[in-house]
Structure formats: C-alpha cells, structure tokens
C-alpha positions as CSV (number, residue, x, y, z in Angstrom):
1,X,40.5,-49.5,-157.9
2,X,43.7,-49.3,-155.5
3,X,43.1,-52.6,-154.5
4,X,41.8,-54.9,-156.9
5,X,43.8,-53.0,-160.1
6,X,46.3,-50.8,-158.7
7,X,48.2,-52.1,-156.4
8,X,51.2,-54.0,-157.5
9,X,50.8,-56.9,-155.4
10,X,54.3,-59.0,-153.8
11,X,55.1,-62.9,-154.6
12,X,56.1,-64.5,-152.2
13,X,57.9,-68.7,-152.1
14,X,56.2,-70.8,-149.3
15,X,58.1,-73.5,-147.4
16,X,56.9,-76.3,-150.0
17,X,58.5,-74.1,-153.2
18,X,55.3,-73.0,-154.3
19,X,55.2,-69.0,-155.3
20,X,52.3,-67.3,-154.3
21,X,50.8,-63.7,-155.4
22,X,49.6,-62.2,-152.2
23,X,46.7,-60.0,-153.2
24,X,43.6,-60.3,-151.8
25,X,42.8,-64.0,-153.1
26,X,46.1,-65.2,-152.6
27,X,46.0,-63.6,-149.1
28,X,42.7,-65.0,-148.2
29,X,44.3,-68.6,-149.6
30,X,47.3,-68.8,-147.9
31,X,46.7,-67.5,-144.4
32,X,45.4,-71.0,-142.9
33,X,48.3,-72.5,-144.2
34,X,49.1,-75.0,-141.4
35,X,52.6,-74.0,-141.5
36,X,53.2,-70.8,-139.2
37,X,56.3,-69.4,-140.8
38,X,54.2,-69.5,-143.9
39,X,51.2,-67.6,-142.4
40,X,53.3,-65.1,-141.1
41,X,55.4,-64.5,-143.9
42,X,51.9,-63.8,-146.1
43,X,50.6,-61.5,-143.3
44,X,53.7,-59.8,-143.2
45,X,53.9,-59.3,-147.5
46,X,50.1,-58.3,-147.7
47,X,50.1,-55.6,-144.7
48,X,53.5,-54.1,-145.7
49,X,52.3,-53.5,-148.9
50,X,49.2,-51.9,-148.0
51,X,50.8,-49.8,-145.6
52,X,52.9,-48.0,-148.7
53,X,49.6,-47.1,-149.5
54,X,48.2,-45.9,-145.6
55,X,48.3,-41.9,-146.7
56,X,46.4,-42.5,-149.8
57,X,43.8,-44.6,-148.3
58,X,43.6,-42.9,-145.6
59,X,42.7,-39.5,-146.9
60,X,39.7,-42.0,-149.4
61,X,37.9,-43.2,-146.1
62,X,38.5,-39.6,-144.7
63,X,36.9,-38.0,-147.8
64,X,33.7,-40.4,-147.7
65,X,33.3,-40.2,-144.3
66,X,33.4,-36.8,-144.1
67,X,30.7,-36.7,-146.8
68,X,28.3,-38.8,-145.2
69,X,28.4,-36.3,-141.7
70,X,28.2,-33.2,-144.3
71,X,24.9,-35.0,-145.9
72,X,23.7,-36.1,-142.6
73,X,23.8,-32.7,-141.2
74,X,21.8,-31.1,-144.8
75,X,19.3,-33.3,-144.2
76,X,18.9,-32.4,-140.5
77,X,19.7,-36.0,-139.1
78,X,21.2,-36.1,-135.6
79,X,24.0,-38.1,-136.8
80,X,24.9,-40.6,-140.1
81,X,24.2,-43.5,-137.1
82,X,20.4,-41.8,-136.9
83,X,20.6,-41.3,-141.0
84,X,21.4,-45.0,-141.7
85,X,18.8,-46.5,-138.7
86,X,16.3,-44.0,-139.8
87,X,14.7,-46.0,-143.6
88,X,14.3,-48.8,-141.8
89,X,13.1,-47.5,-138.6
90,X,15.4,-49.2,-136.4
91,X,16.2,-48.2,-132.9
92,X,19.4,-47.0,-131.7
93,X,19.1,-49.0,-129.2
94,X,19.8,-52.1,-131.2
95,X,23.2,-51.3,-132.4
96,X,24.2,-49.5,-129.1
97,X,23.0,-52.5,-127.2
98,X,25.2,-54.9,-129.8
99,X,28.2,-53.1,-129.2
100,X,27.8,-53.1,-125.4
101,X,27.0,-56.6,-125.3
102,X,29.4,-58.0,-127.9
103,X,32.2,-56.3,-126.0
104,X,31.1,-57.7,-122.3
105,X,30.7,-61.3,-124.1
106,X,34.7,-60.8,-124.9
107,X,35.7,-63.5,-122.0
108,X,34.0,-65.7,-124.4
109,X,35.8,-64.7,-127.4
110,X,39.0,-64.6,-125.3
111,X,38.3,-68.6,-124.4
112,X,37.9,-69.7,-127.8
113,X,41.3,-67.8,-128.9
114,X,43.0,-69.9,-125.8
115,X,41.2,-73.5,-126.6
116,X,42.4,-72.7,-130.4
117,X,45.9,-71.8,-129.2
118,X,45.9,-75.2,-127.1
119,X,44.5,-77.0,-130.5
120,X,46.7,-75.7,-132.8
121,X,49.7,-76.2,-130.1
122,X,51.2,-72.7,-129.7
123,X,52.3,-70.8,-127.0
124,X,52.0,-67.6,-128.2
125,X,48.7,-67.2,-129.9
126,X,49.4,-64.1,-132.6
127,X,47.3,-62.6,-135.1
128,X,48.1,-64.8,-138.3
129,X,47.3,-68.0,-136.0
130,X,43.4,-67.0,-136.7
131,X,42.5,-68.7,-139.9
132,X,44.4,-72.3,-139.8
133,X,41.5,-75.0,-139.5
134,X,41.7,-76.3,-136.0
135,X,41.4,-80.2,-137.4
136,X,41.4,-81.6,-140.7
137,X,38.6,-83.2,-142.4
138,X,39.3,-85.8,-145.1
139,X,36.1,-85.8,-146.9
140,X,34.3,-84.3,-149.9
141,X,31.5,-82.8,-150.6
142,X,30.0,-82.2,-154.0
143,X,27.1,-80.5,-155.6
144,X,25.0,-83.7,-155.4
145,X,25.6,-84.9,-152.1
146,X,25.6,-81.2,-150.3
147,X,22.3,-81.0,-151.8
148,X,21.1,-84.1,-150.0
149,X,22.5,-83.6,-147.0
150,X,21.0,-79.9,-146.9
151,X,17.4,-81.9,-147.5
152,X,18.1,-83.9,-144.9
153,X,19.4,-81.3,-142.6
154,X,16.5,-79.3,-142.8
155,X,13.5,-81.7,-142.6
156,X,13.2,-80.1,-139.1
157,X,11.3,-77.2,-140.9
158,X,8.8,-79.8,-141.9
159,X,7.5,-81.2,-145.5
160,X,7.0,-78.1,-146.9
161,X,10.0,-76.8,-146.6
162,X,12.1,-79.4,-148.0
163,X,9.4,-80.3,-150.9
164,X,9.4,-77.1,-151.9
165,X,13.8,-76.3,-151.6
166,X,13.8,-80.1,-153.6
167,X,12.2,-78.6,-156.1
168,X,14.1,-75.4,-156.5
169,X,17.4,-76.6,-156.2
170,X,16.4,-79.5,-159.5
171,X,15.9,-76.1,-161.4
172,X,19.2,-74.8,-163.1
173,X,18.7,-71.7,-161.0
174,X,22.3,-72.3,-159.8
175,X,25.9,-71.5,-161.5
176,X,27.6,-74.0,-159.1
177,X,31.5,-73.8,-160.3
178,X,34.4,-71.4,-160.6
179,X,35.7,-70.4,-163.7
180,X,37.8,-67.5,-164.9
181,X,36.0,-64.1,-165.0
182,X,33.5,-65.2,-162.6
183,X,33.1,-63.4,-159.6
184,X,34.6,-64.5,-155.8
185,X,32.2,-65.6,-153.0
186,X,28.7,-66.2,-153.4
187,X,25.3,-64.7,-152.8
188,X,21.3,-64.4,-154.2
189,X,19.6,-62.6,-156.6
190,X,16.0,-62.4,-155.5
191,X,15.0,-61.9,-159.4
192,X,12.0,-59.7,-160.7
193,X,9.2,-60.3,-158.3
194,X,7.3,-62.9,-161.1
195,X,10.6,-64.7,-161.6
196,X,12.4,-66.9,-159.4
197,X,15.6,-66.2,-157.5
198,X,19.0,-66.9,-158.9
199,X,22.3,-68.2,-157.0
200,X,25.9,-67.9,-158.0
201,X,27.9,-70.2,-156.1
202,X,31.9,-70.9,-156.4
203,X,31.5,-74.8,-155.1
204,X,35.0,-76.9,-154.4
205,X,33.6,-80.1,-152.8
206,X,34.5,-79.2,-149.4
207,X,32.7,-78.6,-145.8
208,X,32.9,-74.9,-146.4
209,X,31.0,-74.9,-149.9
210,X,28.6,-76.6,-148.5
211,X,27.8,-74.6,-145.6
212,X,28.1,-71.9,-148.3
213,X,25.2,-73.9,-150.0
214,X,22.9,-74.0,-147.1
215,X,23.7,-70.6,-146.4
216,X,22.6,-69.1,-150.2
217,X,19.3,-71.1,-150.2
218,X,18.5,-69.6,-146.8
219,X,17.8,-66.9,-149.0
220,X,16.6,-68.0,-151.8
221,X,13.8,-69.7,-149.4
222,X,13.2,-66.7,-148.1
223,X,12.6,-65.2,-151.6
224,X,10.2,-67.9,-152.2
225,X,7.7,-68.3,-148.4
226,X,8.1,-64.3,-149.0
227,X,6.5,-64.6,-152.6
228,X,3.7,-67.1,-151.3
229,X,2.3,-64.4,-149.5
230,X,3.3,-60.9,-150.4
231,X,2.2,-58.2,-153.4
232,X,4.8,-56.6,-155.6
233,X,4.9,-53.2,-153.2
234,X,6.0,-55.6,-150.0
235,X,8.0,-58.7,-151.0
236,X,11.6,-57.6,-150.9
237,X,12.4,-57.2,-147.0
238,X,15.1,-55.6,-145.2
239,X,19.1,-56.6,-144.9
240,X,18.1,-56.2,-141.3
241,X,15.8,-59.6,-141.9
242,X,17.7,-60.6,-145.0
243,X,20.7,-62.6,-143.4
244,X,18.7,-64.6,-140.9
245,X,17.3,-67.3,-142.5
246,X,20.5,-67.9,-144.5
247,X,22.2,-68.0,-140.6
248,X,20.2,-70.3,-139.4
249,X,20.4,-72.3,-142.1
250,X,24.1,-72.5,-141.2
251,X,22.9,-73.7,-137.3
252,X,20.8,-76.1,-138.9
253,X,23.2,-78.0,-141.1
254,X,26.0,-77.4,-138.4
255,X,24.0,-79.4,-135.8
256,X,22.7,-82.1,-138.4
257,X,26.6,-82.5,-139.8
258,X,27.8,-83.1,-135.7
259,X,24.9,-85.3,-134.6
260,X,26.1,-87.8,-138.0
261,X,30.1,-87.4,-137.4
262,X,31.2,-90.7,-138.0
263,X,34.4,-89.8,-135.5
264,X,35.7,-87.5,-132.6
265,X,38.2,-85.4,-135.1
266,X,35.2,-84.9,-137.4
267,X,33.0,-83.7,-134.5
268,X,35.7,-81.5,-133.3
269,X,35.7,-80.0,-137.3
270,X,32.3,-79.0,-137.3
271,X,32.4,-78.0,-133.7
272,X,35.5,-75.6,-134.8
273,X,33.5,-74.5,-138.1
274,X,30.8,-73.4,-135.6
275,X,32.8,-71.1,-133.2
276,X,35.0,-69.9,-136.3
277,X,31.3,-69.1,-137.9
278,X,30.4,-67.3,-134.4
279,X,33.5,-65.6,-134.2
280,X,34.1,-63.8,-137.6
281,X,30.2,-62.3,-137.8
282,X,28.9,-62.0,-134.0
283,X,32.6,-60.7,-132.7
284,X,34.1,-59.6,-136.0
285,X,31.1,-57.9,-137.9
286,X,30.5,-56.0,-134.4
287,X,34.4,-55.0,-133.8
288,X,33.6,-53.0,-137.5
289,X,30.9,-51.8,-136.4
290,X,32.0,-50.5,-133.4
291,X,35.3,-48.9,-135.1
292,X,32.5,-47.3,-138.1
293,X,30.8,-45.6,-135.3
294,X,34.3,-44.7,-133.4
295,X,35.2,-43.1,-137.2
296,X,31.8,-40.9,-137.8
297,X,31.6,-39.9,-134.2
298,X,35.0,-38.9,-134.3
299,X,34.6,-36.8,-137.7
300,X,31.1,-35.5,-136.1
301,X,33.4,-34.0,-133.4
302,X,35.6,-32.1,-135.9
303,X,38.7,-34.2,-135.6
304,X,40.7,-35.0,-138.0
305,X,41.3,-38.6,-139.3
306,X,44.7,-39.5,-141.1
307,X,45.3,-43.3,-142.6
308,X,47.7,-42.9,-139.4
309,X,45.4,-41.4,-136.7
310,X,42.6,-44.5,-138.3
311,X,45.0,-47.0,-137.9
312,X,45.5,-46.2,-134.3
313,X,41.6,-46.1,-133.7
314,X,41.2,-49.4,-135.4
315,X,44.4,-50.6,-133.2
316,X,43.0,-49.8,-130.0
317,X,39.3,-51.8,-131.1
318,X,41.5,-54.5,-132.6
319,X,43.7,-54.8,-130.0
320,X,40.9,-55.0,-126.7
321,X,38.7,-57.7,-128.9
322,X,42.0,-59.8,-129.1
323,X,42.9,-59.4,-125.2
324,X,46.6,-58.0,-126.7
325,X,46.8,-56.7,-123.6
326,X,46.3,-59.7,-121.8
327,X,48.6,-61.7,-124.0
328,X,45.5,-63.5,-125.3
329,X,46.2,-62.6,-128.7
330,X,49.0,-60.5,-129.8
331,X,48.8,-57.8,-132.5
332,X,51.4,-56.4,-134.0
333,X,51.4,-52.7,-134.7
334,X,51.8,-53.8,-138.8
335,X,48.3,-55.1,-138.9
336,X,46.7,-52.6,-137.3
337,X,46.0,-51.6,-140.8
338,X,43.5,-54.1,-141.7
339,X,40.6,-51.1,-142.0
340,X,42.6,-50.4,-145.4
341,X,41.1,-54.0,-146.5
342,X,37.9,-54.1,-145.6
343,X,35.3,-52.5,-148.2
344,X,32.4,-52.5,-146.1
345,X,33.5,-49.0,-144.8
346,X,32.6,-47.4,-147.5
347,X,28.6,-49.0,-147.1
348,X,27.8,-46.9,-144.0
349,X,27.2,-48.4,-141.6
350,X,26.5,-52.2,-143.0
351,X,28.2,-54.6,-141.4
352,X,26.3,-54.4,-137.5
353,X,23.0,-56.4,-139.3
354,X,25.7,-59.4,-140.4
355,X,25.3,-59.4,-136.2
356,X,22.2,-58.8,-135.6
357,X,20.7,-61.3,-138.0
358,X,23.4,-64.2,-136.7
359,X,22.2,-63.7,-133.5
360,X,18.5,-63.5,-134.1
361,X,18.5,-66.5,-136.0
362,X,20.5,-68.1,-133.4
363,X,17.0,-67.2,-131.1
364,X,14.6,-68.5,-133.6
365,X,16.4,-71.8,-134.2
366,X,16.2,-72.5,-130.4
367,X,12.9,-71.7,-130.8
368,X,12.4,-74.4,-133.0
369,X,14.3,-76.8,-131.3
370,X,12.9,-76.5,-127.8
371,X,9.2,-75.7,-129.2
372,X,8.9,-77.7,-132.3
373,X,6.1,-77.1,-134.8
374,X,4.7,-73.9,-133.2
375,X,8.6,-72.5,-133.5
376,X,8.9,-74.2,-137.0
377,X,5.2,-71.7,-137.7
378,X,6.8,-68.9,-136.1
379,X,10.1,-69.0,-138.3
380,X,8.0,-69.3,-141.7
381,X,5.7,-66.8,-140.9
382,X,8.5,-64.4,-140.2
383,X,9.8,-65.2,-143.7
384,X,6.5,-65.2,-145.3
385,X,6.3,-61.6,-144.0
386,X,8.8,-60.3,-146.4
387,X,8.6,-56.1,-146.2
388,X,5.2,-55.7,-144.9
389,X,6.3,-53.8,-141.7
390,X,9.8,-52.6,-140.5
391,X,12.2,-55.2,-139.5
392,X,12.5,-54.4,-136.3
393,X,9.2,-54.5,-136.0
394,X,8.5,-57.7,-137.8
395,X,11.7,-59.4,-135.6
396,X,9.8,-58.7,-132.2
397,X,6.8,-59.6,-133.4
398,X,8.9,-63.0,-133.9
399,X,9.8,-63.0,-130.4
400,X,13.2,-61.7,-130.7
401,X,13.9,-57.9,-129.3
402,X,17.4,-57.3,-130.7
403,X,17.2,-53.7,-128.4
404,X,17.7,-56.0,-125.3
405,X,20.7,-57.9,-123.7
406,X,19.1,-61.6,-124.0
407,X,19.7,-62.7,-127.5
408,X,23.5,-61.1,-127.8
409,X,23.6,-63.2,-124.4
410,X,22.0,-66.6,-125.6
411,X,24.9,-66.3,-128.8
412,X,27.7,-66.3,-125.8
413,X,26.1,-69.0,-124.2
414,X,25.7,-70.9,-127.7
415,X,29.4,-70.2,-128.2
416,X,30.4,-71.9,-124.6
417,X,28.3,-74.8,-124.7
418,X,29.9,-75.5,-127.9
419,X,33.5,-75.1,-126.3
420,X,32.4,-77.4,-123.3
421,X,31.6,-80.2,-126.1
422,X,35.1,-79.3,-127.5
423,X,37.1,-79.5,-124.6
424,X,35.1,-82.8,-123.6
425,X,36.2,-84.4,-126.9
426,X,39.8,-83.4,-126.4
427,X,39.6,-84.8,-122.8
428,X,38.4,-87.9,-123.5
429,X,41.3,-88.4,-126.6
430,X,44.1,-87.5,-124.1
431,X,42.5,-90.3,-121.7
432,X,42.5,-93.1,-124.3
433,X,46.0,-91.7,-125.1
C-alpha cells in the first residue's frame, strides 16, 4: 500500500522537456534512457524518496520476517529455509549449492558489466548504467508476426509441438494489449483443470514483447503436454518446474532470432537481450536470494534488523555481485536501498526457483540441441509429468541435478560463449572501420 498508493511520488523534467512521474512505472520506463544524466537523475528521485520511508519499511520487512522464524520454530522446522524447501521436498542442497555457485561464477558477471561499459562507452561503469539497451534495434514486432516467428522458432520441438501451440494461440485465449486499469507485466493462468489456460499479455510491438510472448506460452504449453497426461489430483506442478519451459522457450527464440539477424547490430541486440536475460534471473534472482537467507538467518540469530542495519546487509551483497570494490561497478550508498522495492521479500523465500528453473532449462535445451529427438522426448515428458512426483525429483529424473555444481556452471559457460560472439562482432566492425 506504501508503494503503489501511499507514497507521493516526485516529477521530474528529462533533458528532451518531457516531465516524468517517477514511481515504480515511470522508474522502470525511464532508467534505460540512453541519456546518462537522465538515468541518474531518475535513480537519484526514486531512491531519495524511498529512503524518507527506510524506518517505516524497514520495521514492515522486520515484522514479517520475524513472523515467519516465530511460525517456523511452532511448527518445529529447523529453520523458515527448511520450512519453505520442505512442501516440495527440495534439498538444501539446491539453494546452498546456487548461492555458492552463482557467487564463484561472479568473474563472469563482472565481464559482461566491463564489455557493456566498453559498449555503452563509459569509463566509469555505475549503477544506473544497468538498464540502457546496449544497441538499438529498428524493427517491430506485432501480435501477428511474433506469433509466426515463435512457430517457427520452436519447430525444433517437433510437429506436435507447434501443431498443437498453432492451434492454441488461434483461440482468443489471449488479452494481447494495454489499456487503462489493466494490470503491468504478464503471466498464465492455468484455468480449472477441464478448461484451457488463459494469458494476459501487455504487447507493444517490440523485441521484448515478443520474447514476453514466447515466454507466457512456455507455460501455457506446459499446461497443455501436462493435461495430456495427468488426472485432476496431479496436473498442476511445482514453481520449482513451473518457470522452465517458459525459460527455455526464451533460449529457443533467442537462438532462432540471432541465426536470422539480417545484420551485425541486430546480432549484437539479441546477443545483449541474452546476457541482460542471464544476468537479471541467474545473477540477480540469486543475489535476493542470497540477501533473503542473510535476513532470516540473521533474525534466527536474535539480531535485530532496522530499514538501516537491512540496507547495510543488502549493501554488502549488492555491492560484491557488482565488483564495487574492484571498481567494476560502483554503488552508491543511496541505492543500497533497493530491498525497499522489491516485493518478492515478503514471498519467503521465492525468488531462488526464477534461478533454478533458468538454469535447468538452460541444461535441457542443450540437451535438445546436441541430442535431437531423444532430448526433444526428454523435455516433453518432463512437461507431461506435471505434479506426479516432487520436482526435484521429477528434474533429475530429466537429467538435470540442480544439488550439483554442473548446470550453475554450464549457465557461466553459456553466458561467455555468448560474450566471445559479442566481442567477435565488435572486432570485426572496428576492422572494417
């Protein structure tokens, strides 16, 4: 309620005249402005403001974290980590081994922030330099033709597949366009379990939407392979499974959209839509859920957490996933208070499986691409699955162990090969200049 009603959110006047409220939309709209005193001048509006509130906010996270460790010890859990793992039968292991990988794969991270500082042509690579797209891309897409170029992208999931997603997406199972009272973002309602799934999309004819678009109908797919085969009592599956296939979906139609580029720049825009898509879930969903675990641990050990003692915590994570220290990406202290933003906090202990599921449908696309049809089998069948075992469970059974190092390792090694493609491009356009 603070933030979405409460809040009396600043205007600010960009360098082109325009005015500009900076509340969550209008921060979210105007941070990749390709101007940099503009980017900084909306980080600098938004955080200020939200650090009037710090105290306040604070004391809200303090209040339900502190609940969840009081209900976690009634209930005779270990911890809320062991409470939240426990429904779905997922080792500790799993997030323990994402954390510890995601933070020795930070050289990785570190080299994208450097190629993007090179790209973007700044010597200083700060905090609001994050979100600017790295290239532009001059073309549109809308509903028709991201539809056909999703077909197209995923006929390497055979006949089937794209015979049966045809067919769906002709069915006015979709509310494609903004309009005013309609909800931000996107996502997929799986429906009753004798009714087909619904998707609310917010399309505006660009690259992004229809990534968006592949991304929704990952699950709505799943919805449907998961119906072929599954009674009422074991259709709807995990989040721990539920983000995969719209992930991959992503790979899919981001290797499909770079093996058509009709140029170098577009390449290099898909390319950078790739590592941007790699960075904000596999480093970003994982640098929350380290700092969640950082804030229940901490409250598990009787300390007390302040919106200024939270800030610091958050700093410190922040900080070491952005090399500050190293100069790779430099924080300042003001937006240390990005927790105060982020809603996911209040979920307990969400935001790891946005992690987990990138990377293990980064593993099962590979699968299909280096094994062909028997991977193609392997990826349906773990969809067709739905909630007949535990995730975890069903994910191995898939060939993917998300308790050991390999697939957190295969995502870094994803995430360089892409770079090394990058840097090629860019080395053969400062040749021909």
């Amino acid at each position: 309620m603070a933030a979405n009603a409460d809040i009396p959110w600043p205007t600010i006047t960009l360098s082109t005249g325009e005015e500009g409220t900076i509340d969550s939309q209008g921060y979210s709209r105007y941070r990749g402005s390709e101007n940099r005193d503009d980017r900084k001048l909306v980080f600098d509006a938004f955080w200020n403001k939200w650090l009037e509130y710090r105290n306040s906010v604070g004391a809200t996270l303090n209040a339900h974290v502190q609940t969840q460790v009081a209900l976690a010890k009634a209930r005779n859990y270990d911890s809320v980590l062991h409470r939240e793992l426990f429904n779905d039968n997922i080792p500790e292991d799993v997030y323990r081994t994402l954390v510890s990988e995601v933070n020795a794969a930070l050289p990785t991270l570190h080299r994208y922030f450097r190629l993007r500082a090179k790209m973007l042509g700044v010597d200083e690579m700060r905090y609001y330099d994050i979100y600017p797209p790295l290239v532009s891309l001059d073309k549109e897409f809308d509903i028709e033709s991201s539809k056909e170029i999703t077909l197209d992208a995923m006929s390497v999931l055979g006949d089937d597949w794209v015979d049966m997603q045809r067919e769906a997406m002709n069915e006015r199972w979709m509310h494609v366009y903004p309009q005013r009272g309609k909800r931000s973002g996107a996502y997929m309602s799986p429906g009753a379990y004798d009714v087909h799934p619904f998707l609310l999309l917010n399309h505006n004819d660009d690259y992004e939407s229809l990534s968006t678009l592949a991304h929704e109908w990952g699950h709505a797919m799943h919805t449907l392979y998961s119906k072929q085969e599954q009674p009422f009592e074991t259709v709807f599956y995990s989040t721990f499974i539920a983000e995969i296939p719209s992930t991959s979906l992503e790979l899919i139609l981001q290797d499909y959209m770079n093996r058509n580029a009709e140029t170098d720049n577009e390449r290099l825009y898909y390319l950078g839509s790739a590592l941007e898509g790699m960075r904000g879930t596999f480093f970003r969903q994982t640098m929350f859920a380290e700092f969640e675990l950082a804030l229940y641990e901490a409250a598990e050990r009787g300390e007390a957490l302040s919106g200024q003692r939270i800030s610091e915590m958050y700093g410190e994570i922040l900080k070491r996933y952005h090399g500050h220290d190293d100069g790779v990406v430099v924080i300042d202290d003001l937006y240390t208070n990005e927790w105060m933003f982020i809603p996911h906090f209040y979920l307990n202990m969400y935001v790891y499986q946005y992690a987990t599921s990138q990377t293990a449908g980064t593993a099962l696309y590979a699968k299909i691409a280096e094994e062909g049809k028997p991977g193609v089998d392997n990826y349906k069948n773990l969809l067709r699955a739905g909630g007949s075992d535990y995730p975890y469970t069903l994910l191995r059974n898939a060939g993917v162990d998300m308790a050991t190092p390999a697939p957190y390792r295969a995502v870094a090694a994803k995430m360089n090969a892409i770079m090394d493609e990058m840097e090629a491009i860019l080395d053969r356009q400062g040749a021909d200049d």
